[in-house]
SESE-326183 format. One record per residue (C-alpha): x, z, y. Coordinates in steps of 0.02 Angstrom, whole numbers, padded with zeros to 5 digits, always signed. Each point is the difference from the previous one (the first is absolute). Example, Ala and Ser with C-alpha at 12.3 -4.5 7.8 and 13.67 -1.06 7.14 Angstrom:
BEGIN
+00615+00390-00225
+00069-00033+00172
This chain:
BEGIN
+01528+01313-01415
-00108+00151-00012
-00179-00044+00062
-00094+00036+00150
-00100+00126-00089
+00137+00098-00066
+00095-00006+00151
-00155+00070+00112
-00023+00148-00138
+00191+00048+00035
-00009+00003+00187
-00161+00080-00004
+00052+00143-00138
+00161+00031+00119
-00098-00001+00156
-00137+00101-00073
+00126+00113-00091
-00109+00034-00150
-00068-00127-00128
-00171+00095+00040
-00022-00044+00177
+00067-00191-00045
-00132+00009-00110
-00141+00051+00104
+00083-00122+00148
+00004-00157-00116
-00169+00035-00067
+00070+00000-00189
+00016+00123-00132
+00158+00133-00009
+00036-00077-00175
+00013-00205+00108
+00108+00100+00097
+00127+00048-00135
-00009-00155-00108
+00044-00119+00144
+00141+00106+00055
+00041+00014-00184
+00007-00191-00002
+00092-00027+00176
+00151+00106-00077
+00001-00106-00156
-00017-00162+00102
+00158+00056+00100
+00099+00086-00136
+00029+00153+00089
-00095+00158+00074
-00069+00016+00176
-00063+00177-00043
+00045+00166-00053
-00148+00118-00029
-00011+00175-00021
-00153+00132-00002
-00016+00018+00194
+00082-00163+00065
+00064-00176-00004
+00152-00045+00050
+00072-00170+00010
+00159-00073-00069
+00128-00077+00096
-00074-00175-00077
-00165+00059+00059
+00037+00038+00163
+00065-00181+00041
-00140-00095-00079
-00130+00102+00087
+00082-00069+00161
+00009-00191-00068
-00156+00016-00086
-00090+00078+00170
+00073-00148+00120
-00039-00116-00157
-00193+00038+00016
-00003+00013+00194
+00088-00171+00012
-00131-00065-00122
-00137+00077+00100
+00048-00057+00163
+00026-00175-00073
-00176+00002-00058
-00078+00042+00140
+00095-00098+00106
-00080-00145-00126
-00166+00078+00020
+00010+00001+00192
+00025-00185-00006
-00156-00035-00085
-00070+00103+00124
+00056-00036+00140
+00021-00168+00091
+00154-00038-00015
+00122-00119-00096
-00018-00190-00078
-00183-00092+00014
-00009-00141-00087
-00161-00109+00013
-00026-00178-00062
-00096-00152+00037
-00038-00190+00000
+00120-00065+00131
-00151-00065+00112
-00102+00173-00006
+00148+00090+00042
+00059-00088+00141
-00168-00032+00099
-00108+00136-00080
+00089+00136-00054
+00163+00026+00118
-00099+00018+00146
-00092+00133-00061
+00154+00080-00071
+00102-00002+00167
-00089+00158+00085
-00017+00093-00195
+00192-00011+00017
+00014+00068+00194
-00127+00128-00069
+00149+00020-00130
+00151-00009+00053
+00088+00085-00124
-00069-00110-00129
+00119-00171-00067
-00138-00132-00019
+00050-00137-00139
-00115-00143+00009
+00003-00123-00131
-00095-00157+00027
+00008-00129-00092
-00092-00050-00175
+00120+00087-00123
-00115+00090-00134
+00097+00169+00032
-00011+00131-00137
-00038+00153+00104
+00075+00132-00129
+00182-00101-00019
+00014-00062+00180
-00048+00172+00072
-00145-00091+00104
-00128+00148+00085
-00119-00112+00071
-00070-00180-00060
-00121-00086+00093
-00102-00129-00113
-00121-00104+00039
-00150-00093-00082
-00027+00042-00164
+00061+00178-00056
+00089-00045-00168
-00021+00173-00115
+00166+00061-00018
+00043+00202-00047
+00041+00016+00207
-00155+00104+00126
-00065-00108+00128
-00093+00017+00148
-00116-00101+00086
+00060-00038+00184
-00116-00131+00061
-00070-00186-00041
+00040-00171+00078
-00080-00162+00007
+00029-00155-00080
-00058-00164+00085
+00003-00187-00043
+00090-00091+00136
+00060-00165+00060
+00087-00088+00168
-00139-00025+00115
+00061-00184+00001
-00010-00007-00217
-00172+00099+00029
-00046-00133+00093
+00028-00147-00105
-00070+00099-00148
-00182+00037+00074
-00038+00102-00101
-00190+00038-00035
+00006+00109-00163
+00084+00090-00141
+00008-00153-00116
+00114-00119+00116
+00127+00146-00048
+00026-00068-00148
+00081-00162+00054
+00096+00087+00139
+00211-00013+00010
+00011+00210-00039
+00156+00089+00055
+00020+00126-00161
+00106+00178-00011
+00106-00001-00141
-00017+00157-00026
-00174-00002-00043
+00017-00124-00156
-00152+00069-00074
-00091-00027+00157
-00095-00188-00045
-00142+00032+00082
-00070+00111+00151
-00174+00096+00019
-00109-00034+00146
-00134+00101+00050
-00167-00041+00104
-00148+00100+00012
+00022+00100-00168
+00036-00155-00084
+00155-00039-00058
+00098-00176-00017
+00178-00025-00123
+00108-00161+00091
+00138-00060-00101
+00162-00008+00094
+00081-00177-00011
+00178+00026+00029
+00094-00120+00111
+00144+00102+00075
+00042+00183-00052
+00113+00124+00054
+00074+00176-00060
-00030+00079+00173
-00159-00005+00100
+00113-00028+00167
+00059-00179-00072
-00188-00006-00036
-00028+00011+00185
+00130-00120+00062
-00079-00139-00129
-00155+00051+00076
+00071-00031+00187
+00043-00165-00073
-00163-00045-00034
+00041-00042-00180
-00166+00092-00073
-00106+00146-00034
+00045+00167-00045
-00059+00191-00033
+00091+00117+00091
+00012+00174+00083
-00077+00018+00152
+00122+00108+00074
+00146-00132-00027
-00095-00143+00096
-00082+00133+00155
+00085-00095+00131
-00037-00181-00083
-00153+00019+00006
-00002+00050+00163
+00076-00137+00079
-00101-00098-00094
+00155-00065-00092
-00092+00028-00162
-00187+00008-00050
-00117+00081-00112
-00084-00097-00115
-00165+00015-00061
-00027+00179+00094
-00166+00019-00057
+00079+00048-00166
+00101+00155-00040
+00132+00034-00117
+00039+00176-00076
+00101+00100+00076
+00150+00062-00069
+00092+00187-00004
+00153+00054+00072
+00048+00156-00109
+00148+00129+00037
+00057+00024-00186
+00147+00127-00039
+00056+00084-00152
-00098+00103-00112
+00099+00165+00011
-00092+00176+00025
+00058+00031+00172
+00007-00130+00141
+00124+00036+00120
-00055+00032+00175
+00071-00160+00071
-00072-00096-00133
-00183+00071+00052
+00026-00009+00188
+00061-00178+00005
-00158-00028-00125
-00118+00103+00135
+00078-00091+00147
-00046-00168-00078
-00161+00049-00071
-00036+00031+00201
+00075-00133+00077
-00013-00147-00104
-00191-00042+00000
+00023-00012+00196
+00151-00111-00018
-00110-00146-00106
-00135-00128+00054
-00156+00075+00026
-00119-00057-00120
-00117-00130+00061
């Protein structure tokens, strides 16, 4: 098949009716002109023009491929910026990803008015804790959080969260806690996730204290974390934004307040490509807005 070049030079030359003005109109030289016109009629095997001193006239083969070749190349226009204009525009497949827990009480509430905003958008949400490859599984949008892994993706910054060390106000009770070191004998509730995560860094007054975390019970999700937590089978670190209402009803309590924990990064991380399609960025936007207001406040 002849290509795209040649077939633009042809419809041009006969449009233009002189290989001079296809010339000037392609921005190429009179000699480009000839050679790929030269080369369509060898690609095809036949001759699409006759020339003479004053004219050009086309052959009977000519005259049917400028046709095909002119729908050809509007068909492949229209295609193209039909693709374009869903890049652009807002319309078509989102697909986001999450944790199961951050999706469900963080994230969807947040992303039930971005989808009444719009409506012509089809929101996939994926939550669960399937290490999605963004590029093979077509995934726009990946919410992360904690620790930003480097990977070959762009990510954005959307807001930060706290971590807290928590118990049953009725375990709380029996441990009596007084300082950092009784953590060390403590029945810990571990994420299994986190298996390089032996020990946790307190902070107090600029001065900082490393705990080691002596595992008891573990879990691969932080809300089985919870319910062992409601069962008042140890201690545990934990988002703040998963144990809001626990706290309070006074269902679970904060241990040693006095000392903080970092706090950890929730990221928007999408593929590294050189244009971001506009409902990738305004679902990014709309979260970068709403989701500091949907967290615990600091305290």
């Amino acid at each position: 098949m002849p290509s795209l070049d040649l077939m633009q030079t042809f419809i041009t030359v006969v449009e233009k009716h002189s290989f001079t003005q296809a010339a000037l109109h392609l921005k190429i030289s009179k000699a480009l002109v000839s050679t790929r016109i030269k080369r369509l009629e060898q690609d095809l095997g036949l001759s699409v023009l006759v020339r003479d001193t004053r004219k050009l006239i086309l052959t009977t083969a000519g005259q049917e491929l400028y046709v095909h070749f002119k729908d050809l190349l509007l068909s492949l226009t229209q295609s193209i910026e039909n693709v374009r204009q869903g890049q652009l525009g807002t319309s078509g497949i989102l697909r986001i990803t999450s944790t199961f827990e951050f999706g469900h009480q963080v994230l969807w509430p947040l992303l039930a008015p971005f989808c009444q905003t719009h409506s012509e958008l089809h929101l996939h949400c994926l939550f669960d804790s399937k290490p999605y490859d963004l590029i093979r599984e077509q995934i726009d949008v990946a919410i992360r959080l904690g620790q930003l892994v480097d990977s070959s993706h762009r990510a954005k910054k959307l807001a930060e969260y706290e971590i807290v060390l928590v118990a049953s106000k009725q375990h709380a009770a029996q441990l009596q806690l007084t300082d950092l070191e009784q953590l060390e004998t403590c029945h810990w509730i571990s994420n299994l996730n986190l298996s390089s995560q032996t020990f946790w860094t307190f902070y107090q007054n600029g001065q900082s204290h490393s705990i080691h975390e002596n595992t008891k019970y573990a879990a691969n999700n932080i809300q089985t974390m919870k319910h062992m937590l409601l069962d008042h089978l140890g201690i545990a670190v934990i988002p703040k934004w998963l144990i809001e209402t626990e706290l309070s009803q006074g269902l679970l309590q904060q241990l040693l307040p006095e000392y903080r924990l970092s706090t950890q990064g929730i990221y928007a991380v999408f593929p590294n490509q050189a244009y971001v399609a506009t409902k990738t960025r305004l679902l990014i936007d709309h979260l970068a807005t709403t989701l500091p207001q949907a967290l615990p406040a600091p305290q």
